[in-house]
N, C-alpha and C positions, 0 to 999 in steps of 0.2 A: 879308845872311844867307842858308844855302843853303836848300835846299826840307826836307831832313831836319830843320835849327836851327829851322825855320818849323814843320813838322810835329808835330813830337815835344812843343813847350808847349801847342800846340791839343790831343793826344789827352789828355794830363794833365785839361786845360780839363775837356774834356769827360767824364772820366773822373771827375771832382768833380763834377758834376751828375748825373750818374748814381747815383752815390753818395749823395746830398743826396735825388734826388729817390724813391728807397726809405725813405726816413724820413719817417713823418708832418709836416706843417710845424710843428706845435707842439711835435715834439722836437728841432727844430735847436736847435742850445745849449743843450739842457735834459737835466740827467741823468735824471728822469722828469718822469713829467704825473701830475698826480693829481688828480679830477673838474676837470681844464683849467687847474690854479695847475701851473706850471712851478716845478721844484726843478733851478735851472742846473747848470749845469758847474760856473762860478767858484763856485758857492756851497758846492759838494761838496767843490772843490780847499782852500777856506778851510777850513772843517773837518777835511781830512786835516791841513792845516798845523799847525792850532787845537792839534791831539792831539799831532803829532809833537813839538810843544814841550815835551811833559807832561814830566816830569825822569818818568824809570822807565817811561815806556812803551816799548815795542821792535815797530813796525811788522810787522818780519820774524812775530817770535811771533804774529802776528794776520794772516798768510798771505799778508804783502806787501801793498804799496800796493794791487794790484787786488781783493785779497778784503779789506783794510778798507774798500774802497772801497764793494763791495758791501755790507758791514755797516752804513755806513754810512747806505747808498739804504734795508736793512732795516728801519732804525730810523724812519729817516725815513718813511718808507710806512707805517709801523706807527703810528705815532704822529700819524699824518691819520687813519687808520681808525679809532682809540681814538676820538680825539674826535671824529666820526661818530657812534660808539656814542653817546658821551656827550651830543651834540646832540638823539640821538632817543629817548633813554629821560630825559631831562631830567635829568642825573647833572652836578652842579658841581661842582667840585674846585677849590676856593680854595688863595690861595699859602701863609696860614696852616697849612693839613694837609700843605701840600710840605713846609714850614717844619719842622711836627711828627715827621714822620717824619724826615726830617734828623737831627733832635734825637736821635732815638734812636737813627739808626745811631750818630752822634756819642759816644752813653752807651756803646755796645756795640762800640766800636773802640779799638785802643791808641790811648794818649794822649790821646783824643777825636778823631783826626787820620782824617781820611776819603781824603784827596789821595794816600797813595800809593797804595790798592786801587784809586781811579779812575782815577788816570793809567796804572796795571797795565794795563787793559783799556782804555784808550784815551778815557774820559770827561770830560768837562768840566763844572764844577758845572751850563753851561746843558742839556746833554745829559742826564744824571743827574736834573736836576728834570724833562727832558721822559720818562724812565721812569720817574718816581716816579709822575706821573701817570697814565701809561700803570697802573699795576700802582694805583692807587686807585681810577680808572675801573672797574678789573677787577671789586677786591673791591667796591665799590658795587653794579655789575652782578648780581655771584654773590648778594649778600645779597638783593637783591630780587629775583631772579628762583627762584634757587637752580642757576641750570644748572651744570652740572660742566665738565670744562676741554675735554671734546670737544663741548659743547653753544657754549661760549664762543667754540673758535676757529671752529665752523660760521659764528656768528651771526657775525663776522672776516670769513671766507671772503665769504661774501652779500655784506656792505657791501663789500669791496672790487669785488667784479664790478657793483656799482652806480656806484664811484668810475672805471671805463674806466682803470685804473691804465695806463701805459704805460714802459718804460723804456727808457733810449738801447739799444740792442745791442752799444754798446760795454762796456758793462758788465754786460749778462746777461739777464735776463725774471722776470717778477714770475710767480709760480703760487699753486697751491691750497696750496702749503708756507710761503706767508706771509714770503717771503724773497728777494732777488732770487739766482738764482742763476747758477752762468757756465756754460748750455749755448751759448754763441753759437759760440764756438772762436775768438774774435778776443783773447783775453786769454791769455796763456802758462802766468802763476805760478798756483802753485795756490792750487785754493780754500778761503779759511776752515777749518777743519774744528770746530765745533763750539762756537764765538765767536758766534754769533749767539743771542742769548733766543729761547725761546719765546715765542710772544706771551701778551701778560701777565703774563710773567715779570720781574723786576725787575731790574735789569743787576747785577754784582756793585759791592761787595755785597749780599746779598740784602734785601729790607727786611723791617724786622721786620711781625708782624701791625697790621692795625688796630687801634686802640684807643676 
């Protein structure tokens, strides 16, 4: 092999650890970290898949594989912060009231059919139960304390800078916007625009009040 053929897979080599070694070591293969529980890659990639299966959903309309990606990691990181909330103001949300609300998007949809608005935006009934939560945690939250939705996403913001959120760079950076978003420049297509819930908010769609 010449000196060049010799050369050129060691600079690569090397050029991989370099690479590797700017990344904290609990994000290698991890899409984030969240208070230190890793949410991988493959677990992410499963999920894009999960969705793209949905009959009626259209990846493109949800700003390309990298920005549902992003949406994705959003939900996910939102939905570790919820139930934070919910671990420390002692707020339980049993499957029964997931169950209930269900029930009534169910009453309030054609045909009682939920599955095409879900697969619309990209949901799956497990994803969907994990905002239903997310959005019962809330109202719990609101009833007892009474804060209002900039009181809410504050007490949000706190717990996550308690939780060390971390995300690949491949996919973007978690902020005070409660959202992972792509200032990295390593992702091309563009981002999301406006597919992401607020926190608290309930994915579409909407759920009805508590009862």
């Amino acid at each position: 092999m010449s000196t060049t053929r010799r050369i050129v897979p060691a600079a690569l080599a090397v050029a991989a650890v370099v690479a590797l070694s700017a990344c904290d070591s609990d994000q290698v293969g991890a899409a984030a970290v969240v208070d230190g529980e890793r949410f991988t890659v493959s677990e992410l990639q499963d999920q894009v898949k999960e969705s793209q299966q949905l009959e009626g959903f259209d990846v493109r309309a949800a700003g390309g594989v990298s920005g549902f990606q992003r949406e994705l990691l959003t939900r996910h990181i939102q939905h570790e912060i919820f139930l934070r909330l919910a671990e420390r103001e002692n707020i339980d949300i049993t499957q029964a009231q997931i169950d209930d609300a269900i029930e009534r998007f169910e009453s309030q949809s054609p045909d009682g059919n939920l599955g095409p608005a879900l697969a619309q935006n990209g949901y799956t009934r497990e994803s969907f139960r994990a905002g239903l939560t997310d959005q019962l945690i809330v109202q719990e939250y609101t009833s007892r304390t009474g804060a209002d939705q900039a009181a809410v996403t504050q007490a949000l913001v706190d717990l996550g800078e308690q939780l060390n959120i971390e995300v690949n760079p491949r996919y973007g950076s978690w902020g005070d916007q409660l959202a992972v978003t792509d200032d990295s420049g390593s992702i091309s297509e563009p981002e999301n625009s406006g597919s992401t819930p607020t926190p608290g908010q309930t994915p579409p769609p909407a759920a009805p009040p508590a009862q």
